[in-house]
C-alpha positions in Angstrom: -14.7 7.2 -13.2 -15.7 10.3 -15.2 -12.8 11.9 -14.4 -10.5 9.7 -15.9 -12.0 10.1 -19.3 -10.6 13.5 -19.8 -10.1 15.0 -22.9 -5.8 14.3 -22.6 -6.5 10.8 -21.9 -9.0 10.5 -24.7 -6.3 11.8 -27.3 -3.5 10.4 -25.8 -6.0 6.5 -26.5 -6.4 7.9 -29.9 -2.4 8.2 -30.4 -1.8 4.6 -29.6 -4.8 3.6 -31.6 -3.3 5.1 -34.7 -0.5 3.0 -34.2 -2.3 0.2 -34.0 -4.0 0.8 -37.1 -0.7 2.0 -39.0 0.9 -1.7 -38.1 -2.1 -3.3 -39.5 -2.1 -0.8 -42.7 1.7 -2.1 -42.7 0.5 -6.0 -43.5 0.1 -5.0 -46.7 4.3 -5.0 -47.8 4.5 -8.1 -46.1 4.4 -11.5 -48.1 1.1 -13.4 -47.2 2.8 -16.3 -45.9 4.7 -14.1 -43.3 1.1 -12.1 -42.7 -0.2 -13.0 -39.0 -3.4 -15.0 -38.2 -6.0 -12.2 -37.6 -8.2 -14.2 -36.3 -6.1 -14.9 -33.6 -7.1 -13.6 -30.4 -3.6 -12.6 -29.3 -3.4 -10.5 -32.3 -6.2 -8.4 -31.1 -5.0 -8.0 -27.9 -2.2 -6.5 -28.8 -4.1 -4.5 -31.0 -6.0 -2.8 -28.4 -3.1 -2.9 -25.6 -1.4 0.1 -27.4 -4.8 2.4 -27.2 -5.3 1.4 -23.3 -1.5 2.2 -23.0 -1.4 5.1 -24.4 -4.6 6.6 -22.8 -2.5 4.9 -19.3 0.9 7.2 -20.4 -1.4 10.3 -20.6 -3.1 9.8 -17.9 0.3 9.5 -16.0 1.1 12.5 -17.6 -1.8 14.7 -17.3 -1.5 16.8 -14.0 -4.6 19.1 -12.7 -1.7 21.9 -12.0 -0.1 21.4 -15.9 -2.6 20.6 -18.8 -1.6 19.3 -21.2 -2.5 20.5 -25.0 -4.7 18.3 -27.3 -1.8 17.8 -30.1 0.6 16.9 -27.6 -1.5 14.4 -25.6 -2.4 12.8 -29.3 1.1 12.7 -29.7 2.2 11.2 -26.2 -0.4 8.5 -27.0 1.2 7.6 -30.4 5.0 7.6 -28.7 3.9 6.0 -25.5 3.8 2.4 -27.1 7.4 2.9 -28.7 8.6 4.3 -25.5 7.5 1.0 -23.7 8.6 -1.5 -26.3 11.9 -0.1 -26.9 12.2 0.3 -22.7 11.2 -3.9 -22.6 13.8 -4.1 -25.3 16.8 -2.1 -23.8 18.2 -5.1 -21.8 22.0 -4.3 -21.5 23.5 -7.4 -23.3 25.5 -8.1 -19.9 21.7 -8.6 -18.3 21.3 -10.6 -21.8 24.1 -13.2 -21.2 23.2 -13.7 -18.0 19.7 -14.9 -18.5 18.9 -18.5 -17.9 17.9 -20.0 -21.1 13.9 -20.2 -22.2 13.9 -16.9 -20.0 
């Protein structure tokens, strides 16, 4: 288990924490009313999903045979929780129309 806590995995966790922690930074320009419950459990989840995704991206990306640098696996880990929410987003609208409804 050691070895999965490399120092590219470790960044690439920090990445998608700072993007965590820029969305909640970003509550402030929006109206209270609209603000979500934080102390909602969901909300945390969420919260901490984009760390443990992006520590998963770099870990897909880090390769023995290739290392990758410490800037770039803090980047990866920022990108890799826009990269995955514009991928769950990029339903063709064909696909869209097609859906049954509720789905």
């Amino acid at each position: 288990m050691a070895q999965f806590f490399t120092q590219q995995i470790v960044l690439a966790a920090i990445g998608g924490l700072v993007i965590s922690v820029l969305n909640l930074i970003e509550l402030q320009h929006i109206p209270k009313d609209r603000r979500p419950d934080l102390s909602d459990a969901l909300y945390w989840v969420a919260f901490f999903a984009w760390p443990l995704l992006g520590g998963l991206v770099g870990y897909l990306y880090t390769d023995p045979a290739a290392p990758l640098g410490r800037f770039v696996s803090f980047q990866l880990g920022m990108s890799a929780p826009l990269i995955l929410k514009t991928a769950a987003n990029a339903i063709p609208a064909v696909a869209k129309a097609q859906l049954p409804k509720g789905a």
